[in-house]
C-alpha positions in Angstrom: 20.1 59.7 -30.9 17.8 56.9 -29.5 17.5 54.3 -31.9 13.4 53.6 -33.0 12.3 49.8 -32.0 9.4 48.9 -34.9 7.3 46.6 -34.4 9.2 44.1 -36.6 12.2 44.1 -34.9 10.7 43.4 -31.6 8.5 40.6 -33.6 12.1 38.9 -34.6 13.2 38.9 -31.7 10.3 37.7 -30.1 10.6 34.7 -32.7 14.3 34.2 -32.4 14.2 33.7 -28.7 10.1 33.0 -27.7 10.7 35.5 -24.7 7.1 37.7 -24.9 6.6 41.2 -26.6 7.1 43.2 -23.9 10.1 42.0 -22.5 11.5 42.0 -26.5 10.9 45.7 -26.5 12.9 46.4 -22.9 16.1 44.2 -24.0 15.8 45.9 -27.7 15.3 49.1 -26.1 18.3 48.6 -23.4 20.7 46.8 -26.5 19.7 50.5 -28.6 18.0 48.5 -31.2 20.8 45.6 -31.7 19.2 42.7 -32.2 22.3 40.0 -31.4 23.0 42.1 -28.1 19.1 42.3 -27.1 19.9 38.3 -27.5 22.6 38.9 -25.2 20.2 40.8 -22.3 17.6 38.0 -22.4 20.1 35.4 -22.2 21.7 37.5 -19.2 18.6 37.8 -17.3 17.7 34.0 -18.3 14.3 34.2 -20.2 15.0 33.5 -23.5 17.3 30.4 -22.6 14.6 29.3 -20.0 11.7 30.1 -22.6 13.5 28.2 -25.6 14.3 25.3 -23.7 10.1 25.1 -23.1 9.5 23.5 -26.7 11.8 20.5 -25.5 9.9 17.5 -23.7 10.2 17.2 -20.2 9.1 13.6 -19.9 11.4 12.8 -16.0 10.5 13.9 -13.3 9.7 13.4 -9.4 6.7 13.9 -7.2 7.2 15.6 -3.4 5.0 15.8 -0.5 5.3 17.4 3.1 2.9 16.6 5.6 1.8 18.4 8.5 -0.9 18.2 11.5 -3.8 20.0 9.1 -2.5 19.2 5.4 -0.6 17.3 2.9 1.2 19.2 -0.1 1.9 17.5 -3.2 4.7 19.0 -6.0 5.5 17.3 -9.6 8.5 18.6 -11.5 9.3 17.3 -14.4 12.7 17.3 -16.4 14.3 16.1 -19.7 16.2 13.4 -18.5 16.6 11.2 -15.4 20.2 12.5 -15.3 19.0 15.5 -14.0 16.2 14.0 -11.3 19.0 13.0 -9.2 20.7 16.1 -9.0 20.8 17.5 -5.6 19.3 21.1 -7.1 17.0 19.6 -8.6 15.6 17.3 -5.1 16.0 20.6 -3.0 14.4 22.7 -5.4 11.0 20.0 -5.3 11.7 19.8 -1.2 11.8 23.7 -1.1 8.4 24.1 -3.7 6.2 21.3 -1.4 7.3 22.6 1.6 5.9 26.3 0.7 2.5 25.2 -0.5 2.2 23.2 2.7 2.6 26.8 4.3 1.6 29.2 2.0 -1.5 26.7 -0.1 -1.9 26.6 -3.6 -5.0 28.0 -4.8 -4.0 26.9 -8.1 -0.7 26.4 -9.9 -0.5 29.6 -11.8 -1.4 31.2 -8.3 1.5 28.9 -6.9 4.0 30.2 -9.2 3.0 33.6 -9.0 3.8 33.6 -5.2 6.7 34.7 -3.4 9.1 32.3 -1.9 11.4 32.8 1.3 13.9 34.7 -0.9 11.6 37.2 -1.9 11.8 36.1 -5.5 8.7 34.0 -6.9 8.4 30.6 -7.8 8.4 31.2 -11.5 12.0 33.3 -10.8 13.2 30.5 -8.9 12.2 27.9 -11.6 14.1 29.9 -14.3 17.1 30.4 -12.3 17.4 26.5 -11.6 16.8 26.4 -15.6 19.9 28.3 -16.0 21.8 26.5 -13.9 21.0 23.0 -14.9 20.9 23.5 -18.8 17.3 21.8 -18.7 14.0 22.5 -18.9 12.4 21.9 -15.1 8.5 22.4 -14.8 6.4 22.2 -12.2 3.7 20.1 -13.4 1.2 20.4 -10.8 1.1 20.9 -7.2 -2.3 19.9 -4.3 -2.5 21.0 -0.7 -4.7 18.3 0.6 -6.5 19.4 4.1 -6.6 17.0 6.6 -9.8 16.1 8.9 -10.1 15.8 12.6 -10.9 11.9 13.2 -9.3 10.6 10.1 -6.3 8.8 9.4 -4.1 9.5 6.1 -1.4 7.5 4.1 0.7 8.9 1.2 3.3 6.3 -0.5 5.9 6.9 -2.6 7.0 4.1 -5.6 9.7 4.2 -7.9 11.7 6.6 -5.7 8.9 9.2 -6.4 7.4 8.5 -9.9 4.7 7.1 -8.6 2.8 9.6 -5.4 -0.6 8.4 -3.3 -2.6 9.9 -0.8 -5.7 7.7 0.8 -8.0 9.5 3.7 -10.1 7.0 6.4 -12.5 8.5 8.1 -13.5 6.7 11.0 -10.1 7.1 13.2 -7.1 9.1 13.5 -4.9 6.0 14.3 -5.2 3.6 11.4 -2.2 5.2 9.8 -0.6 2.1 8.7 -4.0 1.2 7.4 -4.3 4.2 5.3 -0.7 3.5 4.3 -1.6 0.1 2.9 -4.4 1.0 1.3 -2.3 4.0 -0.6 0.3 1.2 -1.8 -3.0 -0.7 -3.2 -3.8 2.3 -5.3 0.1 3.0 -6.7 0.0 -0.7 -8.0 -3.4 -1.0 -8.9 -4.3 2.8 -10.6 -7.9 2.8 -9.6 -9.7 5.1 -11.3 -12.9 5.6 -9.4 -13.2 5.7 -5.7 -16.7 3.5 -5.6 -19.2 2.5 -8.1 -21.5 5.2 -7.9 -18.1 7.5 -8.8 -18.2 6.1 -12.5 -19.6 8.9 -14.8 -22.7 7.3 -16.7 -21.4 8.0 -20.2 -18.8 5.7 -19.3 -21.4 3.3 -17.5 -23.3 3.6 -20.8 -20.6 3.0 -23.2 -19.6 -0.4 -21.0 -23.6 -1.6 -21.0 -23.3 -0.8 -24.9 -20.2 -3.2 -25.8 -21.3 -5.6 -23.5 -25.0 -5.8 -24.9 -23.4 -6.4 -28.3 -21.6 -9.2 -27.1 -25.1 -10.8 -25.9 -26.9 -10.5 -29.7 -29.5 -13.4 -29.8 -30.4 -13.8 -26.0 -33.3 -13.3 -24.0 -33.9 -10.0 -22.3 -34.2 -11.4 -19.2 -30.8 -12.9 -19.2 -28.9 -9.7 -21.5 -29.9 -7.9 -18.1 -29.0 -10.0 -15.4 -25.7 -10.5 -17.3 -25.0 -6.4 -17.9 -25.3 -6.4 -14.0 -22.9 -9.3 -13.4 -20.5 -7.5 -15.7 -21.0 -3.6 -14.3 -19.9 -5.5 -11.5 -16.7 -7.8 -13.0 -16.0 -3.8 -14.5 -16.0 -2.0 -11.4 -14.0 -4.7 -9.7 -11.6 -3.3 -12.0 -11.7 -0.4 -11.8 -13.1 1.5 -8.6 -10.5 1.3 -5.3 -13.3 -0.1 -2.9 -14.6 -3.0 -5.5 -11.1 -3.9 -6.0 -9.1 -6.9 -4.7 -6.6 -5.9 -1.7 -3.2 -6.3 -3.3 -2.3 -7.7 0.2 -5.0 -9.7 1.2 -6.7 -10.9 -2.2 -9.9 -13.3 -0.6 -11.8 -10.0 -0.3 -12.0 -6.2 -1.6 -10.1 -3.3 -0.3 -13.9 -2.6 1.2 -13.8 -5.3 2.8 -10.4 -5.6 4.7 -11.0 -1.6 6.0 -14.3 -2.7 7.1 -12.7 -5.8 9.2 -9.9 -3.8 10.1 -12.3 -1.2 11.5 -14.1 -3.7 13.3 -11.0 -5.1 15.2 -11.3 -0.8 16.7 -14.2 -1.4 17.3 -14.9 1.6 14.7 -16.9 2.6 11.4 -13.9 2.8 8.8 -14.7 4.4 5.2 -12.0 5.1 2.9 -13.5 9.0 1.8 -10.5 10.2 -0.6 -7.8 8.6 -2.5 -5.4 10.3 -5.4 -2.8 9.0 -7.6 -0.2 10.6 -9.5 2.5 9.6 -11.9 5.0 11.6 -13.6 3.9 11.2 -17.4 0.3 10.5 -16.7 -2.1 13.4 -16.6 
């Protein structure tokens, strides 16, 4: 006689192991209503480890990127500890995950994971399955495919043997790679936030104005304005890649050595993109 799963049985189990209703049902169904061997099935088929290992951090991790003639794909994966980012699973399985979104795209990461890889099993499947076999909990984090244009020249560097991942496009030319390169190492030590000035969202342009006009209390409004500018600009020299100083050259802004080094072509240089992740920064 076929044992009847209740509702509360499958909700145990559900909260004993975090593995989703439906699947609870299937193992509970398969296990003939016993709970510790439905425990069993889910361990067997790797969800419930994989999905209980999910409330621990994973704080490690590694960026990858491939590169190709039309894109650039980027892959974070993060782990528990840095023990495990050096594990040779764990650097094939980022090498494996950038080098299908650089063929297949990303859409989006749930899309991503949702795809099928080379083996006919999907992303997710192949994220459990490394789960299982390195005791830890691996997520991919997030994951870009970053088209490339004809005419433009594009750097990505890599810091801290990963951690640290940036992309930088120049349009203008298609051979100022080491140019593009430069500038990408500017933006992995200096974490620009904006690309230019006119990139800074006004509530934030609004909340610097605001503590800075406090700071001014007393003074003419003559001067309170011709000092807000002065600082807008000491803030954006701070904080937007093109106002900054070049970590490399710092008598003028990363503006200014593209625009020299352009000239030296005897071409119009513009840095149009930039992007800068770090594992443990959102």
């Amino acid at each position: 006689m076929k044992t009847k799963i209740t509702p509360d049985m499958v909700k145990t189990l559900r909260e004993r192991t975090g593995v989703g209703m439906a699947k609870c049902k299937e193992a509970l169904d398969a296990a003939q209503g016993d709970m510790e061997a439905a425990i069993d099935i889910l361990r067997k088929e790797g969800a419930a480890s994989a999905v209980k290992k999910a409330s621990r951090e994973a704080n490690e991790g590694l960026i990858g990127a491939k590169e190709s003639a039309k894109a650039i794909a980027l892959v974070q994966v993060n782990a528990e500890t840095d023990f495990v980012i050096k594990n040779d699973k764990f650097l094939q399985f980022i090498e494996t995950f950038a080098e299908d979104a650089l063929t297949q795209g990303a859409p989006s990461l749930e899309a991503f994971m949702a795809a099928k890889t080379k083996t006919d099993a999907t992303h997710e499947e192949v994220r459990i399955e490394l789960v299982q076999t390195i005791g830890e909990n691996i997520q991919v984090k997030r994951v870009q495919v970053l088209p490339k244009k004809a005419g433009a020249s594009y750097g990505l560097y890599k810091h801290l043997g990963g951690k640290i991942m940036t992309f930088v496009e120049i349009e203008g030319s298609d051979k100022v790679e080491t140019l593009a390169r430069d500038v990408a190492m500017h933006v992995a030590a200096e974490s620009p936030e904006y690309l230019m000035q006119g990139d800074i969202p006004q509530e934030v342009v609004a909340r610097e104005k605001e503590i800075a006009a406090s700071q001014l209390q007393g003074k003419p409004a003559e001067m309170i304005e011709k000092i807000l500018v002065g600082k807008m600009k000491a803030y954006a020299a701070q904080v937007c890649l093109l106002d900054q100083k070049f970590i490399k050259d710092t008598s003028v802004s990363v503006a200014q050595h593209v625009e020299a080094e352009g000239k030296k072509l005897g071409a119009k240089l513009q840095v149009t993109k930039f992007l800068r992740w770090e594992v443990g920064v959102a």
